[in-house]
KEGU-540380 format. One record per atom (N, C-alpha, C, O, CB): x, y, z. Coordinates in steps of 0.02 Angstrom, whole numbers, plus 50000, padded with zeros to 5 digits. Glycine has a CB too. Layout:
<pts>
XYZ;...
</pts>
This chain:
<pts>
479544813248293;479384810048357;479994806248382;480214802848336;478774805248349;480314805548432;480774803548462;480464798548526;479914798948554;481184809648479;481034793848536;480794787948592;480864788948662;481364792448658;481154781648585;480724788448734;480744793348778;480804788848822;480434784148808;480234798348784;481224787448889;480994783448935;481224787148990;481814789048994;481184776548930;480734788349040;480864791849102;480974786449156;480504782449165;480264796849122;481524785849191;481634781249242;481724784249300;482254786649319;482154777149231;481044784149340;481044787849409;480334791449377;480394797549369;481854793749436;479874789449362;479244792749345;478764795449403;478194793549412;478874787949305;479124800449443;478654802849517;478204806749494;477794805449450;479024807149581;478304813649535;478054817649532;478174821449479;477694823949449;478084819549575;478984822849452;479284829549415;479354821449361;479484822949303;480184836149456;479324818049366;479454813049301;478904811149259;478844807749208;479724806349323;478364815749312;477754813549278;477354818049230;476944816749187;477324811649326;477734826149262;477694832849221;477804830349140;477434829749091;478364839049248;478504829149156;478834827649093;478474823549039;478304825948984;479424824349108;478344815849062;478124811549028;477384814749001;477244813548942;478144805049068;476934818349037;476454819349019;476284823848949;475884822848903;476264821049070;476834830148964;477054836948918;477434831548844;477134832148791;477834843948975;477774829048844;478184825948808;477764821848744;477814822448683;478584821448857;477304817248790;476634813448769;476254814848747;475914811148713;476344811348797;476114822248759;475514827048729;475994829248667;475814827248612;475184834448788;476544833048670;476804834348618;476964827648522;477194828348466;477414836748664;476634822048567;476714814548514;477394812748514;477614810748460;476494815448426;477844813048568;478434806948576;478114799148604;477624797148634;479074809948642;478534797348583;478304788448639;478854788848690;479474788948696;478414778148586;478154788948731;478734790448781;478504781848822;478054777948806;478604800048841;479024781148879;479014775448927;479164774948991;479764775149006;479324771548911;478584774149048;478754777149096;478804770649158;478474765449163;478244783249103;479334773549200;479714768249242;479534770849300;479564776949292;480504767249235;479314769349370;479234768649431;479244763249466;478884758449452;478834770749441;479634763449513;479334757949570;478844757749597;478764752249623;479574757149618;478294762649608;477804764449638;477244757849588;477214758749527;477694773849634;476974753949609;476764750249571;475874751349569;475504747749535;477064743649592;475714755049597;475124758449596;475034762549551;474494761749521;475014761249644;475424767649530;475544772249494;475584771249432;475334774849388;475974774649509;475984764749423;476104763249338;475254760549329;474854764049297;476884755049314;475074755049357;474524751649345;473984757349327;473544756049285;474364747149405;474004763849361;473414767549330;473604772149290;473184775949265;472984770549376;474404773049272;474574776349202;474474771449151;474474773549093;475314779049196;474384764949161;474324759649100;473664758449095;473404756049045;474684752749109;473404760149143;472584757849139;472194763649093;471984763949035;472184757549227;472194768949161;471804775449134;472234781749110;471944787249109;471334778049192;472834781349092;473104785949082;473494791449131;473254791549188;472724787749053;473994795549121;474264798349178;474054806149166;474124809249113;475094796749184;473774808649229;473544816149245;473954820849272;474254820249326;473034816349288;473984827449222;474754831149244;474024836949241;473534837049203;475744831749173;474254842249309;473664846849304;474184852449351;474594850449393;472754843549342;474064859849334;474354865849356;474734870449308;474484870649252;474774864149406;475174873549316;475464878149278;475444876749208;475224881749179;476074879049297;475594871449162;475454869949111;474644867249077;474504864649023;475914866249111;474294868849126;473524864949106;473224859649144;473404858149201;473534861549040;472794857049113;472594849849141;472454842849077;472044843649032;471784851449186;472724838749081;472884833449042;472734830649054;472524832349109;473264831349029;472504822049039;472724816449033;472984812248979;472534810548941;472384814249053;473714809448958;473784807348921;473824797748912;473604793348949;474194811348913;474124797448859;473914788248856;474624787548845;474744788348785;473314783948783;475194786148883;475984780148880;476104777448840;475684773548817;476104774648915;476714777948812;476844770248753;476764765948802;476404761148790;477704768348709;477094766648875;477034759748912;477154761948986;477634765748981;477644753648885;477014761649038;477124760449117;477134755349145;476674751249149;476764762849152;477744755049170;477834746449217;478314750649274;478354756749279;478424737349160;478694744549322;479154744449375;479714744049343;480204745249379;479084739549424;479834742649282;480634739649261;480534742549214;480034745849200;480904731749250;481364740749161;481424743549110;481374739249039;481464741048981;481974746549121;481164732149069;481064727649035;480444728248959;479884730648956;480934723149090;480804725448917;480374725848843;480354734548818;480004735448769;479414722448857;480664740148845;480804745248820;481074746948757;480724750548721;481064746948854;481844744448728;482184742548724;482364750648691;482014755648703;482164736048703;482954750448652;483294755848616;482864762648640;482264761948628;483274754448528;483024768948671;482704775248666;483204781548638;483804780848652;482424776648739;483084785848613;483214791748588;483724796248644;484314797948642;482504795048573;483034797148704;483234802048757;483094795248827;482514793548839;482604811048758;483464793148851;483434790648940;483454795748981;484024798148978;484034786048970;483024799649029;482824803049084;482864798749122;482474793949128;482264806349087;483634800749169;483344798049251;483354802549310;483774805349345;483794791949280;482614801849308;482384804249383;482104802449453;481624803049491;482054807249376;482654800049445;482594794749543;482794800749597;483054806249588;483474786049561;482614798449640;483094803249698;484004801049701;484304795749696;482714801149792;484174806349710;484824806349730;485134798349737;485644796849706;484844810649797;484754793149785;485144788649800;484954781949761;485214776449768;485144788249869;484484783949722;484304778649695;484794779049605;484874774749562;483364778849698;484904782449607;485384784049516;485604778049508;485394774749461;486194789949505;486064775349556;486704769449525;486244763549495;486374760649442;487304765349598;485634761949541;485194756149511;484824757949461;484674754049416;484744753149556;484624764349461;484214766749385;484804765849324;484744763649267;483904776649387;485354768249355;485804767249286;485954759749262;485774758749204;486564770649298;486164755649288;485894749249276;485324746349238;485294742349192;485804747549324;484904749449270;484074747749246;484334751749167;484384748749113;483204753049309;484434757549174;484444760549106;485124755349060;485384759149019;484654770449115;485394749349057;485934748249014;485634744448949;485914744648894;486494744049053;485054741048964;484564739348866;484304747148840;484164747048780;483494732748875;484244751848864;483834757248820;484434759348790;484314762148736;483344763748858;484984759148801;485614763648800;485944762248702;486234756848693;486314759948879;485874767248635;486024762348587;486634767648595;486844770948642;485524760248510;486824766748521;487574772648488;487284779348496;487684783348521;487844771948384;486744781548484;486534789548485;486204789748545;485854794748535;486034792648424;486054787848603;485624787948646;485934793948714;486364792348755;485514779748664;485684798948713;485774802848767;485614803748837;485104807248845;485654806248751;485924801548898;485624799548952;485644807448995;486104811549002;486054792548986;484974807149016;484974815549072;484954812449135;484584807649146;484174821949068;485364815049180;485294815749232;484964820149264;485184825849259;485674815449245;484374819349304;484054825849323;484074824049417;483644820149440;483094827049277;484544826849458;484224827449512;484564833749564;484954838149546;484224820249540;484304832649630;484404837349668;485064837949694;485414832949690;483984837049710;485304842949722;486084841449753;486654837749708;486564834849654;486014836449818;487074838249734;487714836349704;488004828049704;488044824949757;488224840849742;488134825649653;488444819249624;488004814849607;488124809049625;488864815949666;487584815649580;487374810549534;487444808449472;487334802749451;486964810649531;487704815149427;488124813649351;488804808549354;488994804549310;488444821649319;489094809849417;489634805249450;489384798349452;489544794249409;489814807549525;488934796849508;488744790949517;488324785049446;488274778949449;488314792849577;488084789549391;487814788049345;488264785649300;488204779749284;487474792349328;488824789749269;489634787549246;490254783149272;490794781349249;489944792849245;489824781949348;490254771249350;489974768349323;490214762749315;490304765449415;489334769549292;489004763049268;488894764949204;488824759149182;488324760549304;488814768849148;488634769349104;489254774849064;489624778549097;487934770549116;489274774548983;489564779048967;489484787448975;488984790948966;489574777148920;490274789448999;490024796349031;489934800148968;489574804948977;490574800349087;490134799548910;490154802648855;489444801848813;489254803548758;490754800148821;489164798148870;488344798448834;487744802548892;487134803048892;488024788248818;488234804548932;487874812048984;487714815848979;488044819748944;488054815449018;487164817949003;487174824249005;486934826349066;486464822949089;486884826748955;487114830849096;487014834849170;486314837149171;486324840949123;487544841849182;485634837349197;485264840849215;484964844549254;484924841149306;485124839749208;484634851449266;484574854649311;483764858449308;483564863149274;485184858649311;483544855749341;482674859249340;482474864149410;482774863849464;481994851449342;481964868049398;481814870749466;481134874449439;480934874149380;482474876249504;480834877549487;480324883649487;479694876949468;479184878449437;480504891949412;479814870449488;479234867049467;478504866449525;477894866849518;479554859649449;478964865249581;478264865649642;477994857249619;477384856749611;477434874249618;478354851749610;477834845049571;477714841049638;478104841449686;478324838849497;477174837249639;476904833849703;476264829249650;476044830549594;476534840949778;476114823649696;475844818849681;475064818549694;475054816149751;476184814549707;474594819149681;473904821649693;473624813449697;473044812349712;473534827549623;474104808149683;473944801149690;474044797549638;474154799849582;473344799949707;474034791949650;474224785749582;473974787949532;473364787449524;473934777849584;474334790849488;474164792249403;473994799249396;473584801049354;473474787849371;474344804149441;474004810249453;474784814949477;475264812949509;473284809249522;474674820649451;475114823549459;475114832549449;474904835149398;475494819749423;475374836149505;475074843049493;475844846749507;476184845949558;474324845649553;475984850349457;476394858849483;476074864949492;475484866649486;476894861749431;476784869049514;476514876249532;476884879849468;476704885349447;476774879549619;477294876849446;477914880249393;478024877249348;477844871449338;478574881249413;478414881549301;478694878049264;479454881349235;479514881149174;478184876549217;480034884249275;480334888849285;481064886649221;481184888049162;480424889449371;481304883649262;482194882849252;482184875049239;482104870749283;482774885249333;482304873649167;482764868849122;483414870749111;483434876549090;482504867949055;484014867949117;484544867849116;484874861749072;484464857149068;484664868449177;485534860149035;485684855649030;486654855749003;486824859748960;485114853148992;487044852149027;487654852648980;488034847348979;488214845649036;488094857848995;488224844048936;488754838448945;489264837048990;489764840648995;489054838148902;489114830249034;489404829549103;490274827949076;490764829649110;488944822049156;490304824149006;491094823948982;491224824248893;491414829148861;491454815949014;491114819748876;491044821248789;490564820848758;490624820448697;491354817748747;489964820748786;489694821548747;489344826248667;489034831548673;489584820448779;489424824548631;489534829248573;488944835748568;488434836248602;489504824348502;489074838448536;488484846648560;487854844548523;487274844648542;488774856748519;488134842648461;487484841248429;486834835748451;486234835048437;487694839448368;487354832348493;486644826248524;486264829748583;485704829148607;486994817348565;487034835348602;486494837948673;486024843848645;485654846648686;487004841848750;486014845148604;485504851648554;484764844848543;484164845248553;486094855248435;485134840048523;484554835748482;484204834348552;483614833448539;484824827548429;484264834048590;483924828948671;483594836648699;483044836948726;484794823748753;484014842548688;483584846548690;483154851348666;483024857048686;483694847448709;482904847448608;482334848848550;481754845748577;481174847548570;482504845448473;482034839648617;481254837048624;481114838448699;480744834348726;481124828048604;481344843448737;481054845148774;480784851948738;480174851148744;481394844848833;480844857548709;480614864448677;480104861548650;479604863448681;481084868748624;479874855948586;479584851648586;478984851048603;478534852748564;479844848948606;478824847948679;478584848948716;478174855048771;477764854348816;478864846348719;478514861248740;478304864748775;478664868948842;478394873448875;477884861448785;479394865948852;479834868448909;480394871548859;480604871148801;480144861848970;480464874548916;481134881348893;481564879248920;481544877048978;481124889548916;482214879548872;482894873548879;483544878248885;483614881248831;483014867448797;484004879848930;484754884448915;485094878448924;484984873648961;485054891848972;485664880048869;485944875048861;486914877048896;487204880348853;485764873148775;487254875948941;487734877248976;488314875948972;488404870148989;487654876149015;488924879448951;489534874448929;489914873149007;490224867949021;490164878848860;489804878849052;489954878149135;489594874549170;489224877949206;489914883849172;489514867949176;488934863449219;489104866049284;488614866049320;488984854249218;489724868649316;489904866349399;489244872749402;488694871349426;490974867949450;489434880549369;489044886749368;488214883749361;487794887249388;489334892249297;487994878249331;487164876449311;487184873149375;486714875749404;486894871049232;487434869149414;487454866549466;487124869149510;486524868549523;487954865649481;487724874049548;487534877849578;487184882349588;487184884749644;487734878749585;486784884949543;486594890349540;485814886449540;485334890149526;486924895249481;485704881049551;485174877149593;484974877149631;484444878849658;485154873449605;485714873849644;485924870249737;485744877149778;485224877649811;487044867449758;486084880649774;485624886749818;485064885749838;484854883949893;485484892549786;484724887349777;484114886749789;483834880849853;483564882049906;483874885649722;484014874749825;483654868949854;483854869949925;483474868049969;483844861349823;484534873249944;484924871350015;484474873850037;484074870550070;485644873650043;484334883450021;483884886850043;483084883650083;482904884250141;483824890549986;482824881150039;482154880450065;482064872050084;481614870450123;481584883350005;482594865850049;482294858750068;482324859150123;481814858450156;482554852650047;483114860650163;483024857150225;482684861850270;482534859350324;483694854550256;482494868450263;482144871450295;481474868650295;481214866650347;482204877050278;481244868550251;480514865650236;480204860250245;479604859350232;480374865650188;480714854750274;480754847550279;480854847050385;480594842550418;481604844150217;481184851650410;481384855750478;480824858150513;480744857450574;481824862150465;480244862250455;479734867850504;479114863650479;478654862950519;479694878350479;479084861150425;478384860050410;478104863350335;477644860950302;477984863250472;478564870450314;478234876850300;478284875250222;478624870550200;478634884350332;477944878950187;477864880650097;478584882550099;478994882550145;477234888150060;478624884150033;479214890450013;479074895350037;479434897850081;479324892749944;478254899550006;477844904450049;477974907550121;478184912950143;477294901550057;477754901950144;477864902550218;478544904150272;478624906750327;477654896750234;479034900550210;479794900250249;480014910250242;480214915050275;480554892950183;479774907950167;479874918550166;479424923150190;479464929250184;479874922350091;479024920150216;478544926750269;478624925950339;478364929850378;477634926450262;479024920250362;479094919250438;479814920050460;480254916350440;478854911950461;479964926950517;480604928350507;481164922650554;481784922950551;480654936350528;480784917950593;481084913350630;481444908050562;482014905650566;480464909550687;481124907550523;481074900850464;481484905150428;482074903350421;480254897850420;481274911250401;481734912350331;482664915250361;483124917150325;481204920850272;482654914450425;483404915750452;483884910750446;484484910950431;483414917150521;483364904550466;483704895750470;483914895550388;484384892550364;482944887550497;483534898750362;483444897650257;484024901150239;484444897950208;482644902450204;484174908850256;484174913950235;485224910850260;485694911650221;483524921150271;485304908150319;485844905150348;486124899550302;486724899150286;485654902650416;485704896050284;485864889950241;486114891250159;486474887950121;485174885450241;485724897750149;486204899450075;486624902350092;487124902750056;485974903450015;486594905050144;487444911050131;488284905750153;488874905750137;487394920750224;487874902350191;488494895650184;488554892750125;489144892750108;488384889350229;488104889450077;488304888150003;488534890949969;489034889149939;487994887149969;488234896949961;488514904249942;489434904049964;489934903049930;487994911349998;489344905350026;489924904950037;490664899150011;491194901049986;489764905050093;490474892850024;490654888550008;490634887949921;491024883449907;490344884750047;490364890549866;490314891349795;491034895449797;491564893049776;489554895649763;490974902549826;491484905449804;492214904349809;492664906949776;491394909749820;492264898749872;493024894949922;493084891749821;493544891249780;492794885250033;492544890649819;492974882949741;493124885949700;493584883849665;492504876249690;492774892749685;492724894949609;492344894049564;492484893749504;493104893449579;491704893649592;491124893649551;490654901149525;490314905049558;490684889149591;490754901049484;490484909649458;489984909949453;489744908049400;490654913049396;489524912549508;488914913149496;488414916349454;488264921449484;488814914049530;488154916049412;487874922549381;487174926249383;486804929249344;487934921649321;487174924649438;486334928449464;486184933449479;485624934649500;486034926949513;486804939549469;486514945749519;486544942749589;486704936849596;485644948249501;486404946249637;486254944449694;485964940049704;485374939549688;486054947449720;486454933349749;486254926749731;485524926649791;485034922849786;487004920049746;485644932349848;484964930349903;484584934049847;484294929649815;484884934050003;484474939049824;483984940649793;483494936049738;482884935649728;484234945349771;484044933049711;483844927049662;483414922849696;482824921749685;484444922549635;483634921549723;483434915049785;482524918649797;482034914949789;484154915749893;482444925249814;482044927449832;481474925749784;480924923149797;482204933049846;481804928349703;481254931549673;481054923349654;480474921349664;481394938349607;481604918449625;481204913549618;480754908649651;480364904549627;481464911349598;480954910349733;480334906249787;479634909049789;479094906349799;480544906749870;479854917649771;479024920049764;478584918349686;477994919949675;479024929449774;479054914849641;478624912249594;478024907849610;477434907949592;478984908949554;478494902549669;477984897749697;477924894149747;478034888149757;477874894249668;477604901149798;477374901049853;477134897149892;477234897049952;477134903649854;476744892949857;476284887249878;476814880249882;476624874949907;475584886249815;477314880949861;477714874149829;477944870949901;478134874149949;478504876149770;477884864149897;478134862149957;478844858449922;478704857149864;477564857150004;479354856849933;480064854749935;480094847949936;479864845749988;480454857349992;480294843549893;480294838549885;480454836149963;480224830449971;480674837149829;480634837549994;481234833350062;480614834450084;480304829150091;482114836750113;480314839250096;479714841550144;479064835550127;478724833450173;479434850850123;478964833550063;478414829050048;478674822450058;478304818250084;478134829849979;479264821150040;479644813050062;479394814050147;479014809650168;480814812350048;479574819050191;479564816650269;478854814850277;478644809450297;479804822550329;478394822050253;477634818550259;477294812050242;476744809750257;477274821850229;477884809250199;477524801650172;478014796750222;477884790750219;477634799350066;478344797950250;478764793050278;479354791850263;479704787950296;478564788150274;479564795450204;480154791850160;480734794850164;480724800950174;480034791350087;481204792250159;481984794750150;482014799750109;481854798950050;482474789750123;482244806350134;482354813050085;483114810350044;483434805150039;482474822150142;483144816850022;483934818549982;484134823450036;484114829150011;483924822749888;484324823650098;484774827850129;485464826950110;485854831550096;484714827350195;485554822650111;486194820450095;486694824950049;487224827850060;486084814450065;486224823649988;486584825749927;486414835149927;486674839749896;486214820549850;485814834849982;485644843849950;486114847850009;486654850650002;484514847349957;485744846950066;486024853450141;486634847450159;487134850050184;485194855750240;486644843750155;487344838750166;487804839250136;488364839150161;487324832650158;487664839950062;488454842950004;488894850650043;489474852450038;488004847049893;488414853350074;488694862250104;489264857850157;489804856450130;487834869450167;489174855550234;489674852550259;490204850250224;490714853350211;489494848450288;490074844250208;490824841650169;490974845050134;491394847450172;490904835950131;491034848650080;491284854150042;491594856350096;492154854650115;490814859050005;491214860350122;491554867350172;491914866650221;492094871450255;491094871650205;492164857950242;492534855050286;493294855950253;493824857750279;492264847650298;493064853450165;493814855750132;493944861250098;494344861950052;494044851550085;493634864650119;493914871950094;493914877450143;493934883650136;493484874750035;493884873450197;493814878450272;493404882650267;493614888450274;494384882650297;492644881750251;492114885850257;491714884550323;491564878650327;491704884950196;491514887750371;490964886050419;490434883850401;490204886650351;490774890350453;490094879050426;489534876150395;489114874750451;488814869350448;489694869950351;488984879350517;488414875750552;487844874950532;487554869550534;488274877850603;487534881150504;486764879950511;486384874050447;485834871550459;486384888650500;486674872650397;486704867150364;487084860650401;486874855550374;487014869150303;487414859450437;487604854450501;486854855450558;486744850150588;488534857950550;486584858250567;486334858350634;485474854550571;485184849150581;486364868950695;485334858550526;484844857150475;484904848450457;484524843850470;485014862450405;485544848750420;485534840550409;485314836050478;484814832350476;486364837950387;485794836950551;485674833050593;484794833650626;484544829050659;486264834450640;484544837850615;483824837950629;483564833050580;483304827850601;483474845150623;483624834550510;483134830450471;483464820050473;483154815050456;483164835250373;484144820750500;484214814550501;483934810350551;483764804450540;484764813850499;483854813750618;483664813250686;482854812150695;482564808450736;483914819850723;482524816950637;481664812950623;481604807350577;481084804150568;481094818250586;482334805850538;482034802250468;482284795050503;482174789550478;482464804950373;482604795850556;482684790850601;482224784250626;482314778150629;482784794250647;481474790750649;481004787050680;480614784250621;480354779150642;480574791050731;480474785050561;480344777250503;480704774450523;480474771650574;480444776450422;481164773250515;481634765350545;481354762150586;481164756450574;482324765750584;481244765650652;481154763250709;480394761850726;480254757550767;481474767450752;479964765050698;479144762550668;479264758050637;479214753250674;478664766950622;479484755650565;479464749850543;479844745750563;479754740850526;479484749650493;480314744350610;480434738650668;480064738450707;480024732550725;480964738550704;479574742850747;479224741650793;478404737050764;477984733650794;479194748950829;478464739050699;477884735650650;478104728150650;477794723050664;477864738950562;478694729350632;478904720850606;478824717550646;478504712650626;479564718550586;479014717250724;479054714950775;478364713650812;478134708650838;479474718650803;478174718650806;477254714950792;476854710850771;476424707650801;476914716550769;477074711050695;476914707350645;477314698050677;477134692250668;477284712050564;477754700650705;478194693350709;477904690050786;477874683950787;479234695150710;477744693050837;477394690950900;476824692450904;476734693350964;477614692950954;476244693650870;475594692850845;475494685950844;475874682150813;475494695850779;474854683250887;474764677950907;474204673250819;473694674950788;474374679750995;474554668950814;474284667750732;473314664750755;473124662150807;474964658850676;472934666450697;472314668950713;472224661250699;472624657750667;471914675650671;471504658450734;471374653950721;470824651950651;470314655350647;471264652750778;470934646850600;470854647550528;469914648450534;469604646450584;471244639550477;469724650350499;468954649650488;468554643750462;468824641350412;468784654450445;468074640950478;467834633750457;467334637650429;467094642650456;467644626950514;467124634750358;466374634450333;465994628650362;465404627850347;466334633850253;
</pts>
């Protein structure tokens, strides 16, 4: 049994913790969502779809990383912009053997994780084919369970990254282990360019983006610029036909909606940035064209706009709202 702490316990943090938990690690699970922990600590956390239906019982769920202390394996799975403060948060779990994963979407977060913590205690992660979404506080459902990836972001030694990935096989997930991270990278990022910002743009499934020929052109545009832009650096792809790839693994799961696509429906700040946003800058320095990932990013920035401007128009309410007069018994 090994010690486990997932920092960023969402949706895909909750796959994990659940599979992991069932397998008898202690595991420890971190969210800000403070709803979420309270009913993984209360009643347990519910992981239901491709792997079954569960509920398991936490070593522990809170907001912080506080009273954790020493873990085996640190998982962080925040979004893209949240890493630098999770890595922080992660500096008491951190001992001499302790292996930290980075798991997120788009490009630089093994970067941003290695100002703050030892890079030689990295490791790069790369997941996909999951379809994970939130069914509500303490609840959690996929469509998949596809692509585990993992390889040391700088020294880390082979044998700790074999040992960190025992206890995911462990568990029940299928682990390749990569000595080319830029090649595990990418061979993601495709994917995600492909369908987030499309899917976050129309509204649509994965499903949907590949049965609608207006949608899967905007999609179908957005990899061949990554695509494109992979080959300007020298990244060796190894997929066979990278659109085909792209294909067969979206028809795994059809139904899946795209993380960016469920952040807009809730209100919240996607990862454009780091996913259809990495294609521009790249392809600015390597003289690749990059509109339709430029025209994609500026759409999804241009709606993720109006939260801002709803919650100032809230606040400002809240602040010239005439104060109520008190109630007498």
């Amino acid at each position: 049994m090994s010690k486990v702490a997932i920092v960023g316990c969402g949706a895909m943090g909750s796959v994990y913790a659940a599979l992991m938990a069932s397998a008898g690690h202690e595991v420890h699970a971190v969210t800000l969502w403070s709803d979420h922990a309270e009913v993984m600590r209360t009643k347990g956390l519910r992981v239901e779809g491709a792997s079954g239906d569960r509920t398991v019982q936490l070593a522990s769920a809170g907001t912080t990383t506080d009273g954790i202390g020493v873990c085996d394996l640190v998982i962080i799975a925040t979004k893209a912009f949240d890493v630098e403060a999770a890595a922080r948060a992660c500096e008491p779990l951190i001992g001499p053997e302790t292996v930290v994963q980075t798991i997120q979407n788009g490009l630089g977060s093994p970067e941003v994780a290695a100002s703050v913590l030892d890079r030689d205690k990295i490791a790069v992660g790369v997941v996909g084919g999951f379809g994970a979404s939130m069914r509500g506080a303490g609840h959690a459902h996929h469509n998949g369970l596809e692509m585990i990836r993992f390889g040391a972001f700088a020294g880390l030694p082979k044998q700790r990254l074999q040992a960190s990935a025992r206890i995911w096989e462990s568990s029940g997930f299928k682990v390749s282990l990569f000595d080319d991270v830029g090649r595990m990278v990418w061979e993601k990022l495709i994917m995600n360019v492909t369908f987030s910002g499309t899917a976050a743009t129309t509204g649509l499934t994965i499903g949907e983006i590949m049965a609608d020929p207006h949608a899967w052109k905007v999609a179908l545009g957005c990899a061949r610029e990554a695509i494109a832009v992979a080959e300007a650096m020298g990244i060796a792809l190894d997929v066979g036909d990278p659109i085909e790839h792209i294909r067969k693994l979206g028809g795994k799961i059809p139904n899946a909606r795209p993380s960016m696509l469920l952040d807009y429906n809730a209100g919240r700040r996607g990862e454009v940035d780091a996913i259809n946003g990495s294609i521009p800058r790249l392809g600015q320095q390597y003289g690749i064209p990059t509109p339709i990932n430029e025209t994609v990013v500026a759409i999804i920035k241009a709606r993720e706009a109006s939260f801002q401007a709803r919650a100032y128009s809230t606040s400002r309410q809240e602040l010239t709202r005439p104060a109520q007069s008190p109630t007498t018994l």
